[in-house]
C-alpha positions, 0 to 999 in steps of 0.5 A: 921636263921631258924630252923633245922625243916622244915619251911613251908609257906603257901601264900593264895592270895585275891579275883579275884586273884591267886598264881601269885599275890604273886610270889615276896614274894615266891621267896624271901623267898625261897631265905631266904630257907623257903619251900613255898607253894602257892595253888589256892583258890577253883575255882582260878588259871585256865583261869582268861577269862574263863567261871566260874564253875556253882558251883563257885556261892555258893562258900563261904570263909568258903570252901576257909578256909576248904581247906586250914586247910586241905592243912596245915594239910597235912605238916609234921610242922605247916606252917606260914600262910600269906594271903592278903586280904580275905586271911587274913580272912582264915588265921585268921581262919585256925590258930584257928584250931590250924593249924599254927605256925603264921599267916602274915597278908597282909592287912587284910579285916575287920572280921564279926562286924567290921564296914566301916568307910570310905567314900572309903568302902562305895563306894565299897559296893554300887557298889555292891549293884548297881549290882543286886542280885550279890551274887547269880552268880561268878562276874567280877570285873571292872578296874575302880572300883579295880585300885583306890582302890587296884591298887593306887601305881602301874603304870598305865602300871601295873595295866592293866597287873595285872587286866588282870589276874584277875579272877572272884570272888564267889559273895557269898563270896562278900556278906559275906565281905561286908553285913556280918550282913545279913549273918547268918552264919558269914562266915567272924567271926573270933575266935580270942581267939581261935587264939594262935600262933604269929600273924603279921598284915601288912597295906599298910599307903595309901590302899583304899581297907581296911583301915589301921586302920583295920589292926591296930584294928585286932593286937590289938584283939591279944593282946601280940600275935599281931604285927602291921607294917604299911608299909609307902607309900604302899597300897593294892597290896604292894607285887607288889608296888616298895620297895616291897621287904622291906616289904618282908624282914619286914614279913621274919625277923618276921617269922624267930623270930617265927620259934626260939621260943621254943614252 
């Protein structure tokens, strides 16, 4: 059971994607009678086929973490944030403005100085590198390179379904993820000291897109604060995959011990 308080949760979704990639865990919390909220990362959630706004192109993930830090700070409590891949990274960031009550990680994209070390990451790093200066435009993303990597335990009618919602991407935050050494700014750094709240990482065992070892390397950065689940036959869209709802109920139980806790 929760708490007489009002126990908010703030779903932030990935790269291409929006709300409606997250809409099973949203229901099946609400059913549990958490408050979610799932708003669009900035220039997300409208026509995936339509033209991009021009000022799309120097989005950068530190705008996606500023709106979030201001959406969670316009709750009457501290959310529990839980964000899937890139959002992961701004939840990790939101909660070092002391923002969060906990975070849930969902197969978290390594944070600034965590280097690739498989031959899948690199792959998707050169595919970029192919594209030309890709950092300086919003960019599509083709099915051949995300269903291998991100789509693996979804059926094949399934992973066209979801990548026809898909929209385009910030080629700048692209850039941030994965050529972070060259990003003066460090928009992907991560101040994990200045994370205090309970942090839960959940790791697909089979993701090709981030490796569960990052995960697993992220948790252990929060010390006593961390908790790590690897959700066995799972990969990187797990909130889709089949036995999607017992990793739900993983992150919900969590989020319920939180929200018990005498702060």
């Amino acid at each position: 059971m929760v708490s007489h308080m009002t126990n908010h949760v703030v779903l932030i979704h990935g790269a291409f994607a929006g709300p409606w990639c997250l809409d099973t865990y949203k229901g099946f919390f609400e059913a549990r009678g958490w408050t979610c909220h799932a708003p669009a990362l900035r220039f997300h959630g409208g026509d995936p086929k339509a033209d991009p706004d021009p000022a799309f192109a120097d989005t950068s993930i530190a705008d996606y973490t500023s709106d979030i830090a201001d959406f969670a700070d316009t709750l009457d409590t501290p959310p529990i944030l839980l964000g899937h891949a890139i959002g992961g990274l701004v939840a990790q960031q939101v909660a070092a403005k002391r923002l969060a009550r906990g975070a849930v990680l969902i197969n978290p994209n390594a944070a600034w100085g965590m280097l690739p070390e498989t031959d899948d990451e690199r792959a998707v790093a050169r595919s970029f590198m192919e594209m030309g200066p890709f950092w300086k435009e919003p960019m599509r993303i083709a099915f051949d390179l995300i269903a291998p990597f991100a789509f693996n335990k979804l059926d094949e009618k399934t992973q066209h379904e979801v990548f026809e919602r898909l929209g385009p991407e910030s080629g700048r935050v692209m850039f941030e993820m994965f050529f972070w050494m060259f990003d003066d700014r460090r928009a992907i750094a991560v101040d994990f000291d200045k994370v205090t709240c309970p942090v839960l990482v959940v790791s697909g065992e089979d993701d090709r897109a981030v490796r569960n070892a990052v995960g697993r390397e992220i948790a252990a950065r929060y010390g006593e604060r961390g908790t790590f689940h690897l959700a066995k036959g799972h990969a990187h869209y797990l909130f889709m995959e089949p036995g999607w709802e017992k990793v739900a109920a993983v992150c919900a139980d969590w989020m319920g011990h939180v929200c018990e806790r005498k702060d």
